[in-house]
C-alpha positions as CSV (number, residue, x, y, z in Angstrom):
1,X,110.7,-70.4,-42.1
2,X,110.5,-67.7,-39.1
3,X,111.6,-69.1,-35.9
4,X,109.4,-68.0,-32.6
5,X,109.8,-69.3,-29.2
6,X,106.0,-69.6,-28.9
7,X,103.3,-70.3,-31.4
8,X,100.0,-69.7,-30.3
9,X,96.8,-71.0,-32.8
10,X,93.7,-69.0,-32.1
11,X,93.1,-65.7,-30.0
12,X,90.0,-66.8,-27.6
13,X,90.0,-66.5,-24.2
14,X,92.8,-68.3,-23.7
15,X,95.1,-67.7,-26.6
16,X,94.8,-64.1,-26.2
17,X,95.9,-62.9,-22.3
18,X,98.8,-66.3,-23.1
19,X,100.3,-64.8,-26.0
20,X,100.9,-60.9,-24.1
21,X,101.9,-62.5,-21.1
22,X,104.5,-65.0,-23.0
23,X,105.6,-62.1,-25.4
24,X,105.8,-59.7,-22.1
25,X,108.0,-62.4,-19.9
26,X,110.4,-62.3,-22.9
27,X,109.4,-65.4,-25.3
28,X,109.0,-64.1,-28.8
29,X,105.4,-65.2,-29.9
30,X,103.3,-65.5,-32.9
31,X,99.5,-65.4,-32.5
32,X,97.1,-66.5,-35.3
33,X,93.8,-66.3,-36.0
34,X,91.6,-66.6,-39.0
35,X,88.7,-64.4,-38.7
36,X,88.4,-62.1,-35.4
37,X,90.3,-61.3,-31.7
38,X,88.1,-62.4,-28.5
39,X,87.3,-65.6,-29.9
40,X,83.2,-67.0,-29.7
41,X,82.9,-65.4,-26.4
42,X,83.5,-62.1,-27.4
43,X,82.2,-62.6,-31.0
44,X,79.4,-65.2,-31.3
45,X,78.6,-66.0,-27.2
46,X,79.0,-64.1,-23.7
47,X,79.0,-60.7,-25.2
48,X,76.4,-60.6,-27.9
49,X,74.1,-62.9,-26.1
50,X,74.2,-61.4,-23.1
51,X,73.6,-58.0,-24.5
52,X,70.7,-59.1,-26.5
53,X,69.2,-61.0,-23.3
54,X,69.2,-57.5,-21.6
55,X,66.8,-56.5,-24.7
56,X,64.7,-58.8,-24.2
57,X,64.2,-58.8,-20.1
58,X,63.1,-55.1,-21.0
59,X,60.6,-56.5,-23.5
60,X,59.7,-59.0,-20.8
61,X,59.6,-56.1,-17.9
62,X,57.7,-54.1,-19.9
63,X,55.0,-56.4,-21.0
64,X,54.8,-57.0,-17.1
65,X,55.1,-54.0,-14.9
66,X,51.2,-53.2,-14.4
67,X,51.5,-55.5,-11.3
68,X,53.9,-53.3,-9.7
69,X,51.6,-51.1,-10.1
70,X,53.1,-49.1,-13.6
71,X,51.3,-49.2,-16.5
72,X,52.6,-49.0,-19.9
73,X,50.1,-49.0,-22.5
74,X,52.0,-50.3,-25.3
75,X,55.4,-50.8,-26.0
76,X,57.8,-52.1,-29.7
77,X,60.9,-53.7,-30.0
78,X,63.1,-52.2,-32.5
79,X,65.2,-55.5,-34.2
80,X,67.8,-53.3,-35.9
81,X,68.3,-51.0,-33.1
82,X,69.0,-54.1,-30.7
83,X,71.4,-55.3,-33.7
84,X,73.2,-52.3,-33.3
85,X,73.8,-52.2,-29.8
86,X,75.1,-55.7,-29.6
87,X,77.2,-55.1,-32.6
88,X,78.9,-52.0,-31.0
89,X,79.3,-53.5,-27.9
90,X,80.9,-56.4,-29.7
91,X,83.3,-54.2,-31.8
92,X,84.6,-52.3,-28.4
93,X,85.0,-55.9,-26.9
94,X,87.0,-56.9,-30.2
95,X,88.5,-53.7,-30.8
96,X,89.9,-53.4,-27.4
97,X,91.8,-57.1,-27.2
98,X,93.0,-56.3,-30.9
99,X,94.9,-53.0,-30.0
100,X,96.1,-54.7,-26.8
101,X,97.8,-57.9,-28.8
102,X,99.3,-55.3,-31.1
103,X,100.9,-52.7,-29.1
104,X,102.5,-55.9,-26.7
105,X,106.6,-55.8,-27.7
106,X,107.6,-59.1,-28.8
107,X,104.3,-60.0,-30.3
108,X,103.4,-60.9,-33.7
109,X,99.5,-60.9,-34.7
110,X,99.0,-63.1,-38.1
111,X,95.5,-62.9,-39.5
112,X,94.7,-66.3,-41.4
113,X,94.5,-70.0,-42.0
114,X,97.1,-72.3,-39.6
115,X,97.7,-75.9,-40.6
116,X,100.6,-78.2,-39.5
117,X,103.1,-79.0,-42.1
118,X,105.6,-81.1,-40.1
119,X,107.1,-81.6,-36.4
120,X,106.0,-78.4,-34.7
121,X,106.0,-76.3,-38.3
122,X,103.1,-74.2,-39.3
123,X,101.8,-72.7,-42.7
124,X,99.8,-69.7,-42.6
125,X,97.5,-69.2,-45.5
126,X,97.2,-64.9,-44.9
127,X,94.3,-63.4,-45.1
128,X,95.8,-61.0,-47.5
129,X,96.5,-64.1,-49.7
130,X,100.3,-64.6,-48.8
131,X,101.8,-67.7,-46.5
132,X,104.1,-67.7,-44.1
133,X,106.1,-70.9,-42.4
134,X,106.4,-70.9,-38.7
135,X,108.2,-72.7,-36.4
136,X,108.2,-73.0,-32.4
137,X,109.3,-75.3,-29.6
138,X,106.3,-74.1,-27.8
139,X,102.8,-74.7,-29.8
140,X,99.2,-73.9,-28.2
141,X,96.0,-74.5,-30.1
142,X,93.2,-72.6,-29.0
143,X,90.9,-72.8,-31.5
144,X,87.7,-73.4,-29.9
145,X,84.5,-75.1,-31.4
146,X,81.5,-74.2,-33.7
147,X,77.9,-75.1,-33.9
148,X,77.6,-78.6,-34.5
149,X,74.9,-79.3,-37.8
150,X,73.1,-82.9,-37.6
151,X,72.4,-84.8,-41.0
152,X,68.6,-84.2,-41.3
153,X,66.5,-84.3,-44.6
154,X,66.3,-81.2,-45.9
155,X,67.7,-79.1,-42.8
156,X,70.6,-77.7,-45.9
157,X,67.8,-76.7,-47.9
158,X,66.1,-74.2,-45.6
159,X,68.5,-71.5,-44.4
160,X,68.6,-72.3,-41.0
161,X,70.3,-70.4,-38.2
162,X,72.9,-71.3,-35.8
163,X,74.1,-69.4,-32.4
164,X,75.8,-67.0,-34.7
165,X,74.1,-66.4,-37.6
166,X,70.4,-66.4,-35.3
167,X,71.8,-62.6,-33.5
168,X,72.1,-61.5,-37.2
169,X,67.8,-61.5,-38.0
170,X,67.2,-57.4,-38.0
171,X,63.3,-59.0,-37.8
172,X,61.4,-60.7,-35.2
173,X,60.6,-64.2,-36.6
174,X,57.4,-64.8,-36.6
175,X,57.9,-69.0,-35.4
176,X,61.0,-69.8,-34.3
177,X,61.4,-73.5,-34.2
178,X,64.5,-74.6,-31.7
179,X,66.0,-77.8,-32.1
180,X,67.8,-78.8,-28.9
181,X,66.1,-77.8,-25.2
182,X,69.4,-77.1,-23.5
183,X,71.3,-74.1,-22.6
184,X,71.9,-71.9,-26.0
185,X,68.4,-73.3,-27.0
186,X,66.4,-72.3,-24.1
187,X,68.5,-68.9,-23.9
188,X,67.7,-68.1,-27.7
189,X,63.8,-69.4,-27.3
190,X,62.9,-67.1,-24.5
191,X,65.1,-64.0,-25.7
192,X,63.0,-64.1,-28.9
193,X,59.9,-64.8,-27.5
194,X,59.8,-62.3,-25.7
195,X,60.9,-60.1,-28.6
196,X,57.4,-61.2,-29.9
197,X,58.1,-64.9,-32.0
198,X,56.5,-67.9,-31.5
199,X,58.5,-70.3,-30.0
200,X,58.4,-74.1,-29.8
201,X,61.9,-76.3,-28.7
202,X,61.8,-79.8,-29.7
203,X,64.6,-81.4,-26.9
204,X,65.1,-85.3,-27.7
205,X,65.8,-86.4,-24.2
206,X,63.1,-86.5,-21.9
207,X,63.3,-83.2,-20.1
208,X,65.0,-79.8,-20.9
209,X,68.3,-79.1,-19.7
210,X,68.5,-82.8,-19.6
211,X,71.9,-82.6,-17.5
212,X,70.6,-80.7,-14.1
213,X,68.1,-82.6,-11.8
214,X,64.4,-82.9,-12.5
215,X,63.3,-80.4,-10.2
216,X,65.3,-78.2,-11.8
217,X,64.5,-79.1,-15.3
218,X,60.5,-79.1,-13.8
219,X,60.9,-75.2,-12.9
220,X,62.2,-74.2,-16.0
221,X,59.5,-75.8,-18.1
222,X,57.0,-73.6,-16.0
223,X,58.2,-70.9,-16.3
224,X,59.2,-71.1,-20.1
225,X,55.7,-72.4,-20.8
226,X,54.4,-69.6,-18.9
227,X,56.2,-67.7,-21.6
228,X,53.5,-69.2,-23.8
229,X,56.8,-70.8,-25.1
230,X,55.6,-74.3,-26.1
231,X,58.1,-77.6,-25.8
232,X,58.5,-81.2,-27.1
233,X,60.6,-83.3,-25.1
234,X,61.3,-87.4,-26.6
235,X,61.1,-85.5,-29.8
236,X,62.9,-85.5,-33.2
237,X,63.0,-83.4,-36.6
238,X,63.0,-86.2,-39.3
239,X,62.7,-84.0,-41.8
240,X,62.6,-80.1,-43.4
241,X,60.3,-79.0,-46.6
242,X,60.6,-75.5,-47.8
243,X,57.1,-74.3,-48.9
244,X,56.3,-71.6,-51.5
245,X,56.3,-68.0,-49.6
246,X,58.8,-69.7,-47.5
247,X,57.0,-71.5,-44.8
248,X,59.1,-74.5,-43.2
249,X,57.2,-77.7,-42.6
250,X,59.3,-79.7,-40.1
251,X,58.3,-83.5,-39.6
252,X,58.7,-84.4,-35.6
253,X,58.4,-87.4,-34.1
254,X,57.1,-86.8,-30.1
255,X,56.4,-89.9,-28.0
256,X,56.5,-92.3,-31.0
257,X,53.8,-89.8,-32.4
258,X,54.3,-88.3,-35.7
259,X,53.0,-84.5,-36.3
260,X,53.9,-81.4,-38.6
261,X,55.2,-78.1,-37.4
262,X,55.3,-75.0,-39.5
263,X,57.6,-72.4,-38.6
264,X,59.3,-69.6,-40.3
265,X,62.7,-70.6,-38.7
266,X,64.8,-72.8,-37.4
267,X,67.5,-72.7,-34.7
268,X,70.0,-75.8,-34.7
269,X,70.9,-75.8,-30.8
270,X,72.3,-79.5,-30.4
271,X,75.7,-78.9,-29.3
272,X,79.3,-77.7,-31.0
273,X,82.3,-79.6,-32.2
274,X,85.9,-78.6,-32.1
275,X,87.7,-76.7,-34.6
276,X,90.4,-79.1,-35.0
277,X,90.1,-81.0,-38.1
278,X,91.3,-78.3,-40.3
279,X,94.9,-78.1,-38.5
280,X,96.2,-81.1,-39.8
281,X,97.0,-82.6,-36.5
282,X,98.2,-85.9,-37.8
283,X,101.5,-84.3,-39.7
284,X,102.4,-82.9,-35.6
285,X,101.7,-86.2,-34.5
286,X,98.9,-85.1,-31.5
287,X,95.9,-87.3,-30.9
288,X,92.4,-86.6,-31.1
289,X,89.3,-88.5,-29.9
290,X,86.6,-89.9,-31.5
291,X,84.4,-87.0,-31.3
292,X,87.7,-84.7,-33.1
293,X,89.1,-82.9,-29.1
294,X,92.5,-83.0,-28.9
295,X,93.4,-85.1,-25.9
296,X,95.5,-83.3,-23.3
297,X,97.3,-84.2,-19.3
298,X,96.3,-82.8,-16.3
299,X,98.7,-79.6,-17.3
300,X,96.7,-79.6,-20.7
301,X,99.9,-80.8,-22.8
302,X,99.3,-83.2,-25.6
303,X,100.4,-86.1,-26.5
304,X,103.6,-84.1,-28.4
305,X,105.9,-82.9,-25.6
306,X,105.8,-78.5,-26.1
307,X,102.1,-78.6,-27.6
308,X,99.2,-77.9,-25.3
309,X,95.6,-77.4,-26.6
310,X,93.4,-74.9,-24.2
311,X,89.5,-74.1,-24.5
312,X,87.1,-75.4,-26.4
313,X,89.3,-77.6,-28.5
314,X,89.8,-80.2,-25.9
315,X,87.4,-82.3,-23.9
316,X,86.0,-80.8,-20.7
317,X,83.6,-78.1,-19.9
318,X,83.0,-75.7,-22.5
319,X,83.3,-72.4,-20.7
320,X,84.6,-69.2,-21.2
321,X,86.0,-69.5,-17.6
322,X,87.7,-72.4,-18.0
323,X,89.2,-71.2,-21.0
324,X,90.9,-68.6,-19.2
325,X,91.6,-70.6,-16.3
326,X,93.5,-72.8,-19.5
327,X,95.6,-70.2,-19.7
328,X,96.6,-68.9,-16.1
329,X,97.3,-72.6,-15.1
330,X,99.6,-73.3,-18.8
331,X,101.0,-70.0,-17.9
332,X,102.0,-70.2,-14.5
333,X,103.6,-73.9,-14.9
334,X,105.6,-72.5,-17.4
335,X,107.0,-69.2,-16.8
336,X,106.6,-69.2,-13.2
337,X,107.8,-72.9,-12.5
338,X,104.2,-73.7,-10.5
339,X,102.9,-77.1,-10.6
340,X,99.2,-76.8,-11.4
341,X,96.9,-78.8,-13.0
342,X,93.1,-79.2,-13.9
343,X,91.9,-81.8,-11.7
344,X,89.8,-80.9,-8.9
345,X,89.3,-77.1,-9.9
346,X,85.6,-76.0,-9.3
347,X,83.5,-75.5,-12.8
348,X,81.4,-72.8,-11.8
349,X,78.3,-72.3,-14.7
350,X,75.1,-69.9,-15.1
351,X,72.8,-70.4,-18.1
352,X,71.1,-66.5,-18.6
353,X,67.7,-67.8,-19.2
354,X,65.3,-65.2,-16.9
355,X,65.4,-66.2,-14.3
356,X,69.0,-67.4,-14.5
357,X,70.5,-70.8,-13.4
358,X,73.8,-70.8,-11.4
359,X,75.4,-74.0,-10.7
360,X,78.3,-75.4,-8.5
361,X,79.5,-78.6,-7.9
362,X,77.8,-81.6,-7.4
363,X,74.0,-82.1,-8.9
364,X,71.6,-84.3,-6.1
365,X,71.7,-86.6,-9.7
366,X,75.2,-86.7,-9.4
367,X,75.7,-87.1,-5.8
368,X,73.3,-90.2,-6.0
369,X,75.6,-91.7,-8.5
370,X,78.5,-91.1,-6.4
371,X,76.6,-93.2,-3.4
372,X,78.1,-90.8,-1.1
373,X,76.3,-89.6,2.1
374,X,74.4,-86.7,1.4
375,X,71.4,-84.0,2.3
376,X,69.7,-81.4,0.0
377,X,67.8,-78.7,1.5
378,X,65.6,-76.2,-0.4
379,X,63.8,-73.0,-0.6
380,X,61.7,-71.2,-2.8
381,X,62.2,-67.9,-4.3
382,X,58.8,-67.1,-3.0
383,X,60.1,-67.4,0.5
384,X,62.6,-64.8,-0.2
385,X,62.3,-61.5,1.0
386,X,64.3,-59.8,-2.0
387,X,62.3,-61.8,-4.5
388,X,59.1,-60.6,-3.1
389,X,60.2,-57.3,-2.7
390,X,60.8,-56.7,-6.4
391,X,58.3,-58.8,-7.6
392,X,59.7,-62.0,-9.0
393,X,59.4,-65.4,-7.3
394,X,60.4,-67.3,-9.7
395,X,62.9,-70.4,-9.1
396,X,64.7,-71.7,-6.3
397,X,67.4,-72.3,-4.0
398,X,68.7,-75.5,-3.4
399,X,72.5,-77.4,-1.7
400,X,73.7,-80.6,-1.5
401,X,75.5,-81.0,1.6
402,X,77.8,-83.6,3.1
403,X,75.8,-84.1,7.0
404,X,79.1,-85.5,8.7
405,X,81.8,-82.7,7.7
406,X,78.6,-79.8,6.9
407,X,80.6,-79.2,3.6
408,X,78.4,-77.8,0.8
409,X,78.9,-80.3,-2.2
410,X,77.3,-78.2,-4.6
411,X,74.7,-75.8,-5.4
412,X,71.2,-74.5,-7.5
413,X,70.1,-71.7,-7.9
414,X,67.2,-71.1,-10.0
415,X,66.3,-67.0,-9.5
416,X,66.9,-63.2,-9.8
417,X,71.2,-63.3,-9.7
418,X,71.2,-66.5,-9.7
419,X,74.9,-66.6,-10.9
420,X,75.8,-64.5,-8.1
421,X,74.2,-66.5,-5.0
422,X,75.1,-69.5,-6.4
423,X,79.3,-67.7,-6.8
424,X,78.6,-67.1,-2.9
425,X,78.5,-70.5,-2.1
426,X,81.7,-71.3,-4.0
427,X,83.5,-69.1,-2.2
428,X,82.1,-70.8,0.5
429,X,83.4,-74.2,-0.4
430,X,86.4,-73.2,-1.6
431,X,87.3,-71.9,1.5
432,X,85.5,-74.9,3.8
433,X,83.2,-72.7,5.2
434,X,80.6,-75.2,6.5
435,X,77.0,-74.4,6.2
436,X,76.1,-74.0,9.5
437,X,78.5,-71.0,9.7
438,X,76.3,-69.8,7.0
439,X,73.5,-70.3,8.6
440,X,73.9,-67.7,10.9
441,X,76.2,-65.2,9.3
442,X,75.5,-61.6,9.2
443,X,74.5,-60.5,5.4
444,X,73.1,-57.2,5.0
445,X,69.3,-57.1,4.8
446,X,67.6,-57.6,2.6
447,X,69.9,-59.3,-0.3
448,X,68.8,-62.4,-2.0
449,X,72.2,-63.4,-0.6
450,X,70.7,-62.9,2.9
451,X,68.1,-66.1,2.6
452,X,71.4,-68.5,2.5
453,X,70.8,-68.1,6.1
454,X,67.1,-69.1,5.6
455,X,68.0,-72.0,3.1
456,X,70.5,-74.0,5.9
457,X,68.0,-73.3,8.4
458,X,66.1,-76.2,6.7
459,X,68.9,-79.1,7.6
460,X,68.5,-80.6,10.7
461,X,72.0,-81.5,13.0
């Protein structure tokens, strides 16, 4: 039994930067993880995604320039060649938070299997086939989540994909079949359709990205179905039949209406679960909920005094962001004696559909809900100089703001940098700048940022 100071189960975005900056302020810490450094964002999210979204907004550019007035006469997409680039891109991610774990002093990196075997003991079932017993005072478990499988007839027998296994194809499918209309979904449906599949999501609520508001959910429907993408909302896969030569036949249910789809292959987009079940909790003593999330404080400490769980794992926003944030808060309470905890802390989110969707704060859904006292103003991308300018109007801008204090409660935005106006006005609220100073600050000309003068404009004092 090797003794540490600190234990730390998983090296995401969180376990990572905690176990060099608890090894560096003198604690000495084990790290573990079973398959690969960087955890989903750097494996099996942000960075492959991402880099394969950049692929296919060229496809998409391509395909559209001749109303800018280039004209490109044909054009291919290369499947293995946009493999390759998200795979190195992935290894220099990986690579790079590997060799800066190991060369940290004071820092052990353990490649395998963790379990609980007692009060704050661990087993480690090596990779290399040995085990090693740990022990700690101090025990974080960041072991995120992974792709969550319904129980479907026949979905085991037909080699469907996941979020991981989906940015493996080295070929273009030729009818991709989503199940679940929300944000990995509708980012996987449009990146592949516009690397040339055929793409129809079947989304069982009764719009797409069921949690934003309608108008919201409205936009993106156009412009996906613009795509020629093709969606089912109030639909269900009942079942799966594998054909001979490989055809999939999937049985939905749409509006009480039965029909059959045949596809080539099918994405399972319906949400993940945590990876917690396999760690034995229940021999540490820390408490789960009924969906299997380890239950944490407001300082993200379990139930078990000196064991914290960060990331995915727990309930909460599942975000690479707040992941990290995990850390500095557990971090700083610890080592540097702060008093910090999650409530209140702005959950920031862009979904990297084209055009992108950054969000803030409170929803016009969510503000209604609330009963608070509230005003939304508006505008279109098309009233945007920037937009115009480079030839996408796509989307729009929308606040919720509070018309007594002029506080912005939250924010849309639906467009080109999306993510990055809508990061604007979080800065904005964070630091209580009202929208009327907004209004008529001085941004350089011509930003898309510059129209968040034109957007509060539109409320009335």
């Amino acid at each position: 039994m090797k003794q540490y100071d600190a234990i730390i189960i998983g090296a995401g975005q969180a376990g990572g930067p905690l176990a060099k900056k608890l090894a560096e302020a003198g604690k000495k810490t084990a790290i573990i993880e079973k398959r690969w450094v960087g955890g989903t964002c750097v494996n099996d999210g942000c960075t492959p995604t991402k880099t394969m979204v950049a692929s296919a907004k060229m496809a998409y550019m391509a395909a559209n320039s001749s109303s800018l007035g280039v004209k490109i006469k044909s054009f291919s997409v290369d499947m293995p060649k946009i493999k390759k680039r998200k795979d190195d891109i992935v290894h220099q991610a990986r690579d790079g938070n590997q060799k800066s774990i190991e060369k940290t002093q004071n820092l052990d990196l353990l490649f395998g299997d963790a379990v609980f075997t007692g009060d704050k003991t661990i087993s480690v079932k090596m990779n290399s086939g040995r085990e090693k017993e740990l022990k700690a005072d101090l025990i974080f478990i960041n072991t995120g989540a992974k792709p969550f499988v319904p129980e479907i007839e026949g979905l085991q027998d037909i080699g469907y994909l996941d979020s991981t296994s989906i940015m493996e194809l080295d070929r273009v499918p030729e009818h991709l079949l989503v199940i679940g209309g929300s944000y990995i979904g509708l980012e996987f449906g449009q990146m592949f359709s516009r690397f040339g599949s055929k793409v129809t999501v079947i989304e069982r609520s009764g719009k797409i990205a069921s949690r934003e508001d309608a108008d919201i959910s409205e936009a993106l429907t156009q412009i996906l179905e613009d795509e020629s993408i093709t969606i089912h909302t109030n639909a269900s896969v009942t079942r799966f039949k594998k054909k001979a030569g490989g055809k999939i036949i999937a049985t939905v249910i749409s509006n009480g209406k039965e029909a059959k789809i045949k596809c080539s292959h099918v994405l399972i987009a319906i949400g993940r679960t945590p990876q917690s079940k396999a760690l034995k909790l229940d021999l540490t003593g820390v408490e789960v909920d009924d969906k299997s999330f380890i239950t944490v404080n407001d300082e993200l400490e379990t139930n078990v005094k000196g064991i914290y769980a960060l990331g995915d794992v727990k309930p909460g926003p599942a975000f690479t962001h707040i992941s990290y944030n995990d850390y500095t808060i557990v971090y700083r309470n610890l080592i540097e004696k702060q008093k910090l905890t999650i409530n209140d802390r702005p959950v920031p989110y862009c979904m990297f559909t084209d055009p992108q969707l950054g969000r803030i704060g409170l929803s016009e859904t969510e503000a209604k809900k609330l009963g608070i006292k509230y005003k939304v103003v508006k505008l279109p991308m098309a009233h945007v100089a920037r937009a115009i300018e480079t030839g996408d109007t796509r989307g729009f801008m929308k606040a919720i703001v509070d018309p007594e204090t002029k506080k912005i409660l939250g924010a849309a935005v639906l467009g080109q940098e999306g993510g990055e106006i809508m990061t604007i006005l979080q800065m904005a609220m964070l630091g209580d700048i009202t929208y009327d100073r907004i209004r008529y600050c001085v941004f350089a000309h011509p930003l898309y940022a510059e129209s968040l003068n034109n957007l509060f404009l539109g409320l009335e004092d």
